[in-house]
C-alpha positions in Angstrom: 80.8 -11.6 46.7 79.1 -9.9 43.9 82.0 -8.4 41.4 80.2 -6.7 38.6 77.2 -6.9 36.0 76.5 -6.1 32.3 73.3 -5.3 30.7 73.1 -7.8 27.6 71.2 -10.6 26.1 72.2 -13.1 28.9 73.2 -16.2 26.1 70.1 -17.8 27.3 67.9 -19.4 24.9 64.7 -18.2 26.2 64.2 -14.6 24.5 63.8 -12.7 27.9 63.7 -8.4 27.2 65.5 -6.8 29.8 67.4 -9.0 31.0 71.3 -8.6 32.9 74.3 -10.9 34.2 75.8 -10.7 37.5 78.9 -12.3 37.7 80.2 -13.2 41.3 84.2 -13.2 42.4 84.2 -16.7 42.0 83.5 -16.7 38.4 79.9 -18.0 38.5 76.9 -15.9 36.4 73.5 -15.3 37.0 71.1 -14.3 34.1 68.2 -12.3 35.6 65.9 -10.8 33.5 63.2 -7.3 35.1 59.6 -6.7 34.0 60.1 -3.5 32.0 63.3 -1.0 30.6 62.3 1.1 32.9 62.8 -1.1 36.1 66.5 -2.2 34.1 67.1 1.6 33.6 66.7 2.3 37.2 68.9 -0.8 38.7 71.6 0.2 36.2 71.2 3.9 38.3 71.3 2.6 41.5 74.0 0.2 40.9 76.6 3.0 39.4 75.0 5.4 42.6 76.4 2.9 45.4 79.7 2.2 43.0 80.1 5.7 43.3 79.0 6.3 47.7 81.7 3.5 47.8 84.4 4.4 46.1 84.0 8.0 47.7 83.7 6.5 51.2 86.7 4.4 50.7 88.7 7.8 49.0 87.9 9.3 52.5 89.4 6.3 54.6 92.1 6.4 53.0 93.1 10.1 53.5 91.9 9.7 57.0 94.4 6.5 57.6 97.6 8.9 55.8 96.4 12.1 57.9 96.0 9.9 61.2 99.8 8.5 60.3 101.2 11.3 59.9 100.3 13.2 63.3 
């Protein structure tokens, strides 16, 4: 399960550019590093895009399960 990411220098000793952690729920990291800012630009856009469809979806589910209980 993927919990969240960060765009920083990973720690790693290689000196990647544009590089960006993803930690997992179980606490592991992966350093991962994209051709160009642009590319990292755009993943850090999409990535806050689906954090946003799926906080909104689940928003709606939840005032769907309280309308449906209280009918």
């Amino acid at each position: 399960m993927l919990c969240g990411w960060r765009v920083q220098g990973c720690g790693s000793t290689d000196c990647r550019a544009n590089c960006f952690e993803i930690s997992t729920a179980d606490g592991c990291s992966h350093c991962l590093a994209i051709e160009t800012r642009e590319e990292l630009l755009q993943l850090e856009k999409a990535w806050h895009k689906a954090t946003y469809v799926a906080v909104k979806h689940l928003a709606v589910s939840i005032v769907a399960a309280y309308i449906a209980a209280t009918v």
